[in-house]
mmCIF entry with sequence, helices, sheets and N, C-alpha, C, O atoms, coordinates in Angstrom:
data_MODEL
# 
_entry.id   MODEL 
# 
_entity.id                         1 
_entity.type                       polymer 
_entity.pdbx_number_of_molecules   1 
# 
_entity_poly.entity_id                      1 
_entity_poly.type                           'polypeptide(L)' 
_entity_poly.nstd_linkage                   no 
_entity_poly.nstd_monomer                   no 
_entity_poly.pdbx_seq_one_letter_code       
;(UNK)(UNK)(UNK)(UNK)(UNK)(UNK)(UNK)(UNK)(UNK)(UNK)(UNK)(UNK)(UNK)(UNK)(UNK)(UNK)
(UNK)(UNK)(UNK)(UNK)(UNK)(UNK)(UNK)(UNK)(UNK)(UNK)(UNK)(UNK)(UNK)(UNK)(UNK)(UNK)
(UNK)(UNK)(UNK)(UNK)(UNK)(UNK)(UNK)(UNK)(UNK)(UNK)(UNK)(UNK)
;
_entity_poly.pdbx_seq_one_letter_code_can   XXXXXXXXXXXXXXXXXXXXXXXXXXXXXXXXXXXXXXXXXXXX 
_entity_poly.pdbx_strand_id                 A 
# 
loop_
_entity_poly_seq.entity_id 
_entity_poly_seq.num 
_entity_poly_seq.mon_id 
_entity_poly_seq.hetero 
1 1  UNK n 
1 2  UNK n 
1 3  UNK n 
1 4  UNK n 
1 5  UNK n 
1 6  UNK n 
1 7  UNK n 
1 8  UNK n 
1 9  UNK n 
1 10 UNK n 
1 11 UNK n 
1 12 UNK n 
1 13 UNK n 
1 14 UNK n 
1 15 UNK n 
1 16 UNK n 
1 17 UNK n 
1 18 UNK n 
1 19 UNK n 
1 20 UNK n 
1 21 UNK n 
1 22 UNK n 
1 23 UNK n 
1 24 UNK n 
1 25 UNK n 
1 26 UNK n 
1 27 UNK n 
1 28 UNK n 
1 29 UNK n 
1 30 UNK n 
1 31 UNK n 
1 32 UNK n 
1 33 UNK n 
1 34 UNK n 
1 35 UNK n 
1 36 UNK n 
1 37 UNK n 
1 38 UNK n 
1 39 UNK n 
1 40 UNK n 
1 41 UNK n 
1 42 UNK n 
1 43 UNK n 
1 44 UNK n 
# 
_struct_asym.id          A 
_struct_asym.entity_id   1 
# 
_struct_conf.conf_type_id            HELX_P 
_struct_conf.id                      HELX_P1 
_struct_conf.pdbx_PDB_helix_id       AA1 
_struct_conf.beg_label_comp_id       UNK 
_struct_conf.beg_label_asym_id       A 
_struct_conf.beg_label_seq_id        19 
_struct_conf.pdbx_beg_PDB_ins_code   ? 
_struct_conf.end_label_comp_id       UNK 
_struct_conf.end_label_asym_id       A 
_struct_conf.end_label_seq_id        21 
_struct_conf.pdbx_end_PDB_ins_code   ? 
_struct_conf.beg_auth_comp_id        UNK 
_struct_conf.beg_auth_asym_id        A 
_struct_conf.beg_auth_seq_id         19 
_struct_conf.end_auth_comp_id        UNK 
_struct_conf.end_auth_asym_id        A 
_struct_conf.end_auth_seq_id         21 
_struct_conf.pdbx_PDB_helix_class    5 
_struct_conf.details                 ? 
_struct_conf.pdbx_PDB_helix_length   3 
# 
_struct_conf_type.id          HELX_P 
_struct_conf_type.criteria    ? 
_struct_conf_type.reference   ? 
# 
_struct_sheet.id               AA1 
_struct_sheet.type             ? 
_struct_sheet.number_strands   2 
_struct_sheet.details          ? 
# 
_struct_sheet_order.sheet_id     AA1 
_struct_sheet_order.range_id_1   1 
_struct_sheet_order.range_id_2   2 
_struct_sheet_order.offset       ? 
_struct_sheet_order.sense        anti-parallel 
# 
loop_
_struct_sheet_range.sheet_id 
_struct_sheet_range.id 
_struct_sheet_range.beg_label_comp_id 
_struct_sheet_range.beg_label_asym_id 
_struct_sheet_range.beg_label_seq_id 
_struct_sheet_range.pdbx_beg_PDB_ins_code 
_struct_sheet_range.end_label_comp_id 
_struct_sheet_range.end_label_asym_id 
_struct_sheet_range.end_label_seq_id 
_struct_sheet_range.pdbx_end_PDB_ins_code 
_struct_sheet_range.beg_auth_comp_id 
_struct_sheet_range.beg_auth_asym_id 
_struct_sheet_range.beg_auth_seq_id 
_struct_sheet_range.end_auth_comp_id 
_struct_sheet_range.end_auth_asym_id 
_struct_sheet_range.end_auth_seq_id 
AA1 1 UNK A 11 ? UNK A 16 ? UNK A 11 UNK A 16 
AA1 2 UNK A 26 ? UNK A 31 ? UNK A 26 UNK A 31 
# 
loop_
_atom_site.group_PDB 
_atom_site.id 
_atom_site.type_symbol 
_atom_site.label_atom_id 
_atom_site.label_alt_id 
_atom_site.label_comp_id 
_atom_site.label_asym_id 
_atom_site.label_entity_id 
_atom_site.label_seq_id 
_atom_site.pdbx_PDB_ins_code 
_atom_site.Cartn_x 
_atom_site.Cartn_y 
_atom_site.Cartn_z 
_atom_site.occupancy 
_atom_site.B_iso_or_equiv 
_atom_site.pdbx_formal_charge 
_atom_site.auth_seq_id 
_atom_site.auth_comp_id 
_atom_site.auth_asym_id 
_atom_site.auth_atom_id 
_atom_site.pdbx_PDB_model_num 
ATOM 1   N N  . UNK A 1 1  ? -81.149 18.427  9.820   1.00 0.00 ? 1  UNK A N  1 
ATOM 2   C CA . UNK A 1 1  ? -79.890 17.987  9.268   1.00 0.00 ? 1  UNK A CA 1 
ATOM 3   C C  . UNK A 1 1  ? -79.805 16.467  9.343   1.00 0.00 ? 1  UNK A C  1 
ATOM 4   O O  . UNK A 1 1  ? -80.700 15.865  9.936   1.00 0.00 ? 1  UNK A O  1 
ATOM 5   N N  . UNK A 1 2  ? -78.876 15.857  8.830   1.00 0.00 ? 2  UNK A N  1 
ATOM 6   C CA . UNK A 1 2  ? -78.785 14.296  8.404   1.00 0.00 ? 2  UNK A CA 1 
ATOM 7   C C  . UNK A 1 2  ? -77.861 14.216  8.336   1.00 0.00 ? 2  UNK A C  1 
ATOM 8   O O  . UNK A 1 2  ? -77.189 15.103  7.810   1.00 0.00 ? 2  UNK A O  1 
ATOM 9   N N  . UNK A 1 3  ? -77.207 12.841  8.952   1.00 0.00 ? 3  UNK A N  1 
ATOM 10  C CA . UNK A 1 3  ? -75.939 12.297  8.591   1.00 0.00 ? 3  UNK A CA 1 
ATOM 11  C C  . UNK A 1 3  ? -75.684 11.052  8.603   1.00 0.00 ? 3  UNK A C  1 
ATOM 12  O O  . UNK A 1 3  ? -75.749 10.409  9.650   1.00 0.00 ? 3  UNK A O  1 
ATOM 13  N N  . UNK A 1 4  ? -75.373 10.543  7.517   1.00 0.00 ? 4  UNK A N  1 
ATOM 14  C CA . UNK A 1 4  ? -75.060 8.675   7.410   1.00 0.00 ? 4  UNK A CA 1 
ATOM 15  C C  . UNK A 1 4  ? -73.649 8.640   7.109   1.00 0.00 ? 4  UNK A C  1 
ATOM 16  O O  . UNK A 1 4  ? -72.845 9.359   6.515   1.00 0.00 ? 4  UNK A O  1 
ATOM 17  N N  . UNK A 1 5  ? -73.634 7.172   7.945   1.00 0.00 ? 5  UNK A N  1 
ATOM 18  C CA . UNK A 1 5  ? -72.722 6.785   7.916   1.00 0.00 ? 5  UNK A CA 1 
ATOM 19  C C  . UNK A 1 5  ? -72.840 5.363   8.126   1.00 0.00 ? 5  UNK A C  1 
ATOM 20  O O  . UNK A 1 5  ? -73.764 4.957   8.831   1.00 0.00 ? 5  UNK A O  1 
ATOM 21  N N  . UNK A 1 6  ? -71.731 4.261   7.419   1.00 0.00 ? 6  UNK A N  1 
ATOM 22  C CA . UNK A 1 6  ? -72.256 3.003   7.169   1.00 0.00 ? 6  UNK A CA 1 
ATOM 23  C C  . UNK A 1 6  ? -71.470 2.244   8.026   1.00 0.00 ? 6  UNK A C  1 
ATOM 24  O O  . UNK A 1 6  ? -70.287 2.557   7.894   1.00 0.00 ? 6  UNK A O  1 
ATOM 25  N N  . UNK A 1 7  ? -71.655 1.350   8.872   1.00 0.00 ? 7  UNK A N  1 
ATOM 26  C CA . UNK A 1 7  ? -70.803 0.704   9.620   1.00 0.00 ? 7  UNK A CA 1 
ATOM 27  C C  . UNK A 1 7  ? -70.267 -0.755  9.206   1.00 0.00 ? 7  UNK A C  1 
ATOM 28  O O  . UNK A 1 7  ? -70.923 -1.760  8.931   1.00 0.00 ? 7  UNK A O  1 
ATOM 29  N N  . UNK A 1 8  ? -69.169 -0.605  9.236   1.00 0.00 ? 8  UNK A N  1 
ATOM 30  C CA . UNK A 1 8  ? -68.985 -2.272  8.398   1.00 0.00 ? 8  UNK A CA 1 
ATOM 31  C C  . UNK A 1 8  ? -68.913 -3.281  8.911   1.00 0.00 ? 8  UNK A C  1 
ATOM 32  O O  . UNK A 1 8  ? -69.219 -4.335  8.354   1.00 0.00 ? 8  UNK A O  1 
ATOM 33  N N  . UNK A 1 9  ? -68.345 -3.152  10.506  1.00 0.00 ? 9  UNK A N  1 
ATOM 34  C CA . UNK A 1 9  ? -68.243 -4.134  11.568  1.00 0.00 ? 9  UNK A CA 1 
ATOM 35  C C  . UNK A 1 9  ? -68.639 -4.305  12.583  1.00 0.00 ? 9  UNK A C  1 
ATOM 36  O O  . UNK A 1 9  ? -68.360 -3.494  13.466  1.00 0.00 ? 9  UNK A O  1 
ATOM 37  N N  . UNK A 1 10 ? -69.447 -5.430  12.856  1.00 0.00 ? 10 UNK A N  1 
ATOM 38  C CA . UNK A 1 10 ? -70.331 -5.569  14.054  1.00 0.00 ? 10 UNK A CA 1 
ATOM 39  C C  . UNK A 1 10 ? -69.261 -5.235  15.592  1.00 0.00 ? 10 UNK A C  1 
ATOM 40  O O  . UNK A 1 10 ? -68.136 -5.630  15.899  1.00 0.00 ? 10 UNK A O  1 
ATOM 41  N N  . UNK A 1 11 ? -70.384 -4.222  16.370  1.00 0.00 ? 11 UNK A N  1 
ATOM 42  C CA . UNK A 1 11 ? -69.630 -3.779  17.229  1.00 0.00 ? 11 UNK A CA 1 
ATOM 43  C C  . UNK A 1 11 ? -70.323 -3.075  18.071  1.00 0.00 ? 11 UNK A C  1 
ATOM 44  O O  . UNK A 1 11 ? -71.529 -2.994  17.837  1.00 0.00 ? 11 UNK A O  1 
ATOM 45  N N  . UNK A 1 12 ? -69.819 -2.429  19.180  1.00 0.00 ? 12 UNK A N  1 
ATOM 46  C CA . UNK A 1 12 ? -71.073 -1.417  19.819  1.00 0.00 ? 12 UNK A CA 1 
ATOM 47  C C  . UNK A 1 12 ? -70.215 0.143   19.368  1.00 0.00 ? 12 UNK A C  1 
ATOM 48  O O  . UNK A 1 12 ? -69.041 0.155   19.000  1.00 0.00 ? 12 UNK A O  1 
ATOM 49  N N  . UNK A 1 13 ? -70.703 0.842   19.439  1.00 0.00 ? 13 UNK A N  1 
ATOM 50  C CA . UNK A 1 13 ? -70.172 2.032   18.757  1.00 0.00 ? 13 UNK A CA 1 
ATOM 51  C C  . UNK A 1 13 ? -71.112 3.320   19.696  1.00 0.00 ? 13 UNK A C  1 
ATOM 52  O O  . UNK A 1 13 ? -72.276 3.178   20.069  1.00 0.00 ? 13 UNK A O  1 
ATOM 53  N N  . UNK A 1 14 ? -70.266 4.521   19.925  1.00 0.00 ? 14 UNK A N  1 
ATOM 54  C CA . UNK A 1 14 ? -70.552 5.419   20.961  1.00 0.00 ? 14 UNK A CA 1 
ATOM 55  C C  . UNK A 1 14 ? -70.567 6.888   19.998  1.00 0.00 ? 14 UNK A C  1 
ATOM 56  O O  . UNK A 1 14 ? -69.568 7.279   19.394  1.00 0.00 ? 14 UNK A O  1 
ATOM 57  N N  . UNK A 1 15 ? -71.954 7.633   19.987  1.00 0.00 ? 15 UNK A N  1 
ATOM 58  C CA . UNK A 1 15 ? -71.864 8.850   19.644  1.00 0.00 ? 15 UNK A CA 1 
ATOM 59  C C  . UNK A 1 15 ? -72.077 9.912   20.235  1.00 0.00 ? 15 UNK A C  1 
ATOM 60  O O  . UNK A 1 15 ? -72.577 9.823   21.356  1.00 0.00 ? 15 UNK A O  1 
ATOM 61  N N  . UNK A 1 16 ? -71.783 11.206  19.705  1.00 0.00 ? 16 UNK A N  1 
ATOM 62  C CA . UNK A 1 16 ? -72.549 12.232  20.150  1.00 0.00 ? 16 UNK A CA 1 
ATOM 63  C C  . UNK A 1 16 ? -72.955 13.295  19.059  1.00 0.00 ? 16 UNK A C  1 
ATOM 64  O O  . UNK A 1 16 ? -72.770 13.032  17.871  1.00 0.00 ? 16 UNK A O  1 
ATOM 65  N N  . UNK A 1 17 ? -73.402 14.263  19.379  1.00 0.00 ? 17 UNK A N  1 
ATOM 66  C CA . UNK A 1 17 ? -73.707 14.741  18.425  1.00 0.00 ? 17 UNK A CA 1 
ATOM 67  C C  . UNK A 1 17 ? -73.037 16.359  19.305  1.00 0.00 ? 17 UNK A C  1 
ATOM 68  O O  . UNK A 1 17 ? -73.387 16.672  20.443  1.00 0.00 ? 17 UNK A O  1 
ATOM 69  N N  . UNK A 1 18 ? -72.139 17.107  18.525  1.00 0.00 ? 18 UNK A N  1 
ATOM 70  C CA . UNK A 1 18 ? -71.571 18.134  19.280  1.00 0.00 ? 18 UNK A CA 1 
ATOM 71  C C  . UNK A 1 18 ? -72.127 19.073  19.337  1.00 0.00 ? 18 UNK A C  1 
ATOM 72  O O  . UNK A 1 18 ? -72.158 19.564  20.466  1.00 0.00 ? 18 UNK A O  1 
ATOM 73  N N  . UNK A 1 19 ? -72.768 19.752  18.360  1.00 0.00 ? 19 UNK A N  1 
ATOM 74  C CA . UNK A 1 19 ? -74.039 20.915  18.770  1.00 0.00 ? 19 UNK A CA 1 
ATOM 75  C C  . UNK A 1 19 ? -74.600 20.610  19.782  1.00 0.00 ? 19 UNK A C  1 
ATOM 76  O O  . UNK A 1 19 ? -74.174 21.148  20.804  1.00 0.00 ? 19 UNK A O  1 
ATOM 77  N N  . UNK A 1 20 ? -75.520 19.844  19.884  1.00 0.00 ? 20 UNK A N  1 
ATOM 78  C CA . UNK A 1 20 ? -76.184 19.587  21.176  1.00 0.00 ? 20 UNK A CA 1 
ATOM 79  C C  . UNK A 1 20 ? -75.486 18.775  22.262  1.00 0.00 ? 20 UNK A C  1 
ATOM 80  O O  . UNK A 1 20 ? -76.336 17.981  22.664  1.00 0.00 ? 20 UNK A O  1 
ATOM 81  N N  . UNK A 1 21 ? -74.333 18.589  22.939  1.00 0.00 ? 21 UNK A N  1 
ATOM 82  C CA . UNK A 1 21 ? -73.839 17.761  23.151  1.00 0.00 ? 21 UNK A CA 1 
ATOM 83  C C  . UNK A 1 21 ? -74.092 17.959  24.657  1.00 0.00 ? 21 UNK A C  1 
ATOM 84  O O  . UNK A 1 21 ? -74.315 17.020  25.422  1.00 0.00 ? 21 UNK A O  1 
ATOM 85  N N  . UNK A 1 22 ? -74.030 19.547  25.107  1.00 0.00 ? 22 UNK A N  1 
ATOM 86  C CA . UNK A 1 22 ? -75.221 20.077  26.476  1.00 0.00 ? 22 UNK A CA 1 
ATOM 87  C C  . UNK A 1 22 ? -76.332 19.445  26.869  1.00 0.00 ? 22 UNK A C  1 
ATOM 88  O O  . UNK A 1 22 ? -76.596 18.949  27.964  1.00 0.00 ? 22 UNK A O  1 
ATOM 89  N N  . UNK A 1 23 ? -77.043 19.509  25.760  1.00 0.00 ? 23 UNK A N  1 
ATOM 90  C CA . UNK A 1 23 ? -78.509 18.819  25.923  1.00 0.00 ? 23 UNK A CA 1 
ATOM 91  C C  . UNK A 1 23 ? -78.247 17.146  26.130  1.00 0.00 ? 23 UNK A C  1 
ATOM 92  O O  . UNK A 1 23 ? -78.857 16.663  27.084  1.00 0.00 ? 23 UNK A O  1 
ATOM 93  N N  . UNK A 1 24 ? -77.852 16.712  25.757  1.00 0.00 ? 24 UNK A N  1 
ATOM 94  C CA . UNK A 1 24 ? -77.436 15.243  26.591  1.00 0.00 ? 24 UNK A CA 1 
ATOM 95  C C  . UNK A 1 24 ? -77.720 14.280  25.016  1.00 0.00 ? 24 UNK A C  1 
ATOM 96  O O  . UNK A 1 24 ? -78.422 13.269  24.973  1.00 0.00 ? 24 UNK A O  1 
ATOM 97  N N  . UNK A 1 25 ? -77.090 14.805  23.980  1.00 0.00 ? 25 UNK A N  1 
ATOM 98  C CA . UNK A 1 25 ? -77.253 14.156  22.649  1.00 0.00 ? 25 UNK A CA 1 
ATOM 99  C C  . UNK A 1 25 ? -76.207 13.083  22.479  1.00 0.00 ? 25 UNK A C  1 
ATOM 100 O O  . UNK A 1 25 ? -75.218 13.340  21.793  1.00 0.00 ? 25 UNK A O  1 
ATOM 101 N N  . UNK A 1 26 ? -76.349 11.865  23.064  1.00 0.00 ? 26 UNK A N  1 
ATOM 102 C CA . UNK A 1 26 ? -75.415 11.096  23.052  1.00 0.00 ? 26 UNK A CA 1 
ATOM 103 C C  . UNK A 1 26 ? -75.935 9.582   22.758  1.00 0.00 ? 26 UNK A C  1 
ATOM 104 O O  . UNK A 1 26 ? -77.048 9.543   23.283  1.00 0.00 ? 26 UNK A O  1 
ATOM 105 N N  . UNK A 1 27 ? -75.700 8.502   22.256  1.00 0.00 ? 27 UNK A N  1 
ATOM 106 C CA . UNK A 1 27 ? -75.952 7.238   22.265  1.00 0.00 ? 27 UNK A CA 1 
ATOM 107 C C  . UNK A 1 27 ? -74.649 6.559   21.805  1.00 0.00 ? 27 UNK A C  1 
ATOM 108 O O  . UNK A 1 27 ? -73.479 6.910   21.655  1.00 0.00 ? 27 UNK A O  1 
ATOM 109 N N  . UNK A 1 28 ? -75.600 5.069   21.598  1.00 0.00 ? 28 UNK A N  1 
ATOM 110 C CA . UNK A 1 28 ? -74.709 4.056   21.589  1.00 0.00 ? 28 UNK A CA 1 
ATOM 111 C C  . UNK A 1 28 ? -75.619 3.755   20.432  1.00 0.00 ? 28 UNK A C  1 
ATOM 112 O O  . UNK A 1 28 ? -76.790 4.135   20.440  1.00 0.00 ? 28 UNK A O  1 
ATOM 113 N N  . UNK A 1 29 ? -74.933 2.867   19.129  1.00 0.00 ? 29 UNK A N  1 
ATOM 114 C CA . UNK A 1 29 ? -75.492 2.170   18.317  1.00 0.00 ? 29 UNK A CA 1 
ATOM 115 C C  . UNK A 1 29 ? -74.702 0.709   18.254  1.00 0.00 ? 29 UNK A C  1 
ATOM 116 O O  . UNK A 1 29 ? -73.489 0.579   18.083  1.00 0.00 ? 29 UNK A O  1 
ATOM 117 N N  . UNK A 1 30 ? -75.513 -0.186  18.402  1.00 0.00 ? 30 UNK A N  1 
ATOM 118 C CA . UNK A 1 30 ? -75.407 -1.974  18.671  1.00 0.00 ? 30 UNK A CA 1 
ATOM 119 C C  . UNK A 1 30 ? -75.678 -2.558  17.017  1.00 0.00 ? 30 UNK A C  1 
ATOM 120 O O  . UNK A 1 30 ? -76.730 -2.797  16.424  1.00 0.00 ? 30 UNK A O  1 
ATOM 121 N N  . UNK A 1 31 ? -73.952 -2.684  16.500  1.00 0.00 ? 31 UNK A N  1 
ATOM 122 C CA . UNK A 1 31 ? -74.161 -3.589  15.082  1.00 0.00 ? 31 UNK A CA 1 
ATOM 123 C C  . UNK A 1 31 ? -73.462 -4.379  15.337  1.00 0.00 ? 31 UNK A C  1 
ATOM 124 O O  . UNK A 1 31 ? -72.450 -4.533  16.022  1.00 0.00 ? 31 UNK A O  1 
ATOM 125 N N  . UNK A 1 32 ? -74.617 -5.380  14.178  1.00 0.00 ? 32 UNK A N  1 
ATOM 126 C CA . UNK A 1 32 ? -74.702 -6.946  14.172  1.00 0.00 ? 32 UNK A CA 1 
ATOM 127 C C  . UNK A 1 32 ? -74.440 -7.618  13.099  1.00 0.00 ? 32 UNK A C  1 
ATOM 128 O O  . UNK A 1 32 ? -74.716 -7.013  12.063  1.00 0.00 ? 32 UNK A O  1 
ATOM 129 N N  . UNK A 1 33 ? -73.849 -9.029  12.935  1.00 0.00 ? 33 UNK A N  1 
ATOM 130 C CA . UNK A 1 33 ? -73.688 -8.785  11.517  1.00 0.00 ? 33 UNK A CA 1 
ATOM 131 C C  . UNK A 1 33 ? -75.014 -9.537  10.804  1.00 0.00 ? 33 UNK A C  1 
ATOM 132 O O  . UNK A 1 33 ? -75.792 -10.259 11.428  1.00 0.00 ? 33 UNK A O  1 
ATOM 133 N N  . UNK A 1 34 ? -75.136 -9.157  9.064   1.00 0.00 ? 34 UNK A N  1 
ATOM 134 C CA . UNK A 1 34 ? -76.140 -9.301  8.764   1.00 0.00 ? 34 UNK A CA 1 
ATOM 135 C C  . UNK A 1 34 ? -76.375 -10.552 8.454   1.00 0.00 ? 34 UNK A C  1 
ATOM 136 O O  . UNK A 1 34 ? -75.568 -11.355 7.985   1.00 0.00 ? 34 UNK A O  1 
ATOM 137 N N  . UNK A 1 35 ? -77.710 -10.754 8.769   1.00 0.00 ? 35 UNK A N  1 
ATOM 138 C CA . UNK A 1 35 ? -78.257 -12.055 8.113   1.00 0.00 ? 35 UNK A CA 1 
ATOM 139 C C  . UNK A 1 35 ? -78.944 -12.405 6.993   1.00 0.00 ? 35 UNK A C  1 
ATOM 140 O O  . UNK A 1 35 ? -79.984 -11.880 6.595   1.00 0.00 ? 35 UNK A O  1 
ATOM 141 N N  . UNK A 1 36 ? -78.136 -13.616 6.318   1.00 0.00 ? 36 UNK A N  1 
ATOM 142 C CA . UNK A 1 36 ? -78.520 -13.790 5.180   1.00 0.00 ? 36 UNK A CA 1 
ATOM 143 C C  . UNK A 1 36 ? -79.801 -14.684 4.825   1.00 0.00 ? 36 UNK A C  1 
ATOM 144 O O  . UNK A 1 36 ? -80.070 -14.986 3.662   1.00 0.00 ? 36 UNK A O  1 
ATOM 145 N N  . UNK A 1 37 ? -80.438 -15.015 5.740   1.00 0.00 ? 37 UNK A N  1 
ATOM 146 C CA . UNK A 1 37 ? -81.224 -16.281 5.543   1.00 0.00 ? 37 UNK A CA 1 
ATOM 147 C C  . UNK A 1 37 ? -81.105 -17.196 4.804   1.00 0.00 ? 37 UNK A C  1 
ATOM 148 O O  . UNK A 1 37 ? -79.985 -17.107 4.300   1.00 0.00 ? 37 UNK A O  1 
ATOM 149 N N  . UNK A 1 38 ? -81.853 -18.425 4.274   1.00 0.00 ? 38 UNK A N  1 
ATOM 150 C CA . UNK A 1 38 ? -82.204 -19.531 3.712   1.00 0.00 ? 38 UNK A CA 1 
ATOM 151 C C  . UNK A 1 38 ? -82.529 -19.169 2.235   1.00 0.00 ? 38 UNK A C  1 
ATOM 152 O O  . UNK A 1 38 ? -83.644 -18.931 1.770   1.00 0.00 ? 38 UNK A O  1 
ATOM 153 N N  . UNK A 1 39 ? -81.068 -19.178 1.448   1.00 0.00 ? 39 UNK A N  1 
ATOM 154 C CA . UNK A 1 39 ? -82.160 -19.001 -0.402  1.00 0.00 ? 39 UNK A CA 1 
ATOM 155 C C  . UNK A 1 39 ? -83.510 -19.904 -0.817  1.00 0.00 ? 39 UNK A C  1 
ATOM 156 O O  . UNK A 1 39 ? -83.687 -21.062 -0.439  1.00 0.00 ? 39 UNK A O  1 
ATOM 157 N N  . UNK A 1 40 ? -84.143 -19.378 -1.405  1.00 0.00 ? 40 UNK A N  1 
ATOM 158 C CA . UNK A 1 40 ? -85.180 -20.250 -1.949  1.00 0.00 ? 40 UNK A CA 1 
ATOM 159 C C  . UNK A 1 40 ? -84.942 -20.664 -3.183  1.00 0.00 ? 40 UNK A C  1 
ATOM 160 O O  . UNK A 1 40 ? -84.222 -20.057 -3.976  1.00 0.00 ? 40 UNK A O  1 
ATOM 161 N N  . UNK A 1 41 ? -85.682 -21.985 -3.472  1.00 0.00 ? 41 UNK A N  1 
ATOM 162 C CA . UNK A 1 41 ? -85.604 -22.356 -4.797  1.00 0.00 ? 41 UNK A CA 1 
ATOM 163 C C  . UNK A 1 41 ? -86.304 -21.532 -5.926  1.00 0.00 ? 41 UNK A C  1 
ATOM 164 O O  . UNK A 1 41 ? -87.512 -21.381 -6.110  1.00 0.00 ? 41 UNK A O  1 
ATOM 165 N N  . UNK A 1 42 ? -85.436 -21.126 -6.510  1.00 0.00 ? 42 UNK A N  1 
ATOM 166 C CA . UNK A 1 42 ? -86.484 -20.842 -7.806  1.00 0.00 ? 42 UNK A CA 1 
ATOM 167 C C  . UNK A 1 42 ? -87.721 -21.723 -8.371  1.00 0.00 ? 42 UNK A C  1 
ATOM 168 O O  . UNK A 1 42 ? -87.694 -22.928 -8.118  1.00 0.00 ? 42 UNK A O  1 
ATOM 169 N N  . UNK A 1 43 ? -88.639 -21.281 -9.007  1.00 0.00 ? 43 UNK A N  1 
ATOM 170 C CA . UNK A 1 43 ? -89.599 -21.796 -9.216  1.00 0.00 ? 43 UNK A CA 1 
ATOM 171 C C  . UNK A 1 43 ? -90.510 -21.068 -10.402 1.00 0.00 ? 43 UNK A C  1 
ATOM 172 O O  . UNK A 1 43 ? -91.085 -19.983 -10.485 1.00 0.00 ? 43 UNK A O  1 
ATOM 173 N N  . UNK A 1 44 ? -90.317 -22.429 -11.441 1.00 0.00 ? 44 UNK A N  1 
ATOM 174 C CA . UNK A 1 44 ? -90.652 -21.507 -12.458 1.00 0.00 ? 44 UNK A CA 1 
ATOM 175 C C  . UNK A 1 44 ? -91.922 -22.484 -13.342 1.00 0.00 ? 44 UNK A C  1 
ATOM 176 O O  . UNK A 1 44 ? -92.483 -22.014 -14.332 1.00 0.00 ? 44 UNK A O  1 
# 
């Protein structure tokens, strides 16, 4: 099974997963915000 989900704001964020939630199915996911780097020049 699969499940997304998109996070919009950097943050620490706590899951579980409830079916297995016995078995010790739990984390943390650490978002950051994104980086855009340095544009390059076109070059033609």
């Amino acid at each position: 099974t699969q499940f997304r989900y998109r996070l919009q704001v950097a943050g620490t964020y706590q899951y579980q997963c409830n079916f297995h939630f016995a078995q010790g199915m739990v984390g943390t996911i650490n978002v950051t915000a994104a980086s855009l780097g340095k544009a390059q020049p076109a070059t033609n």
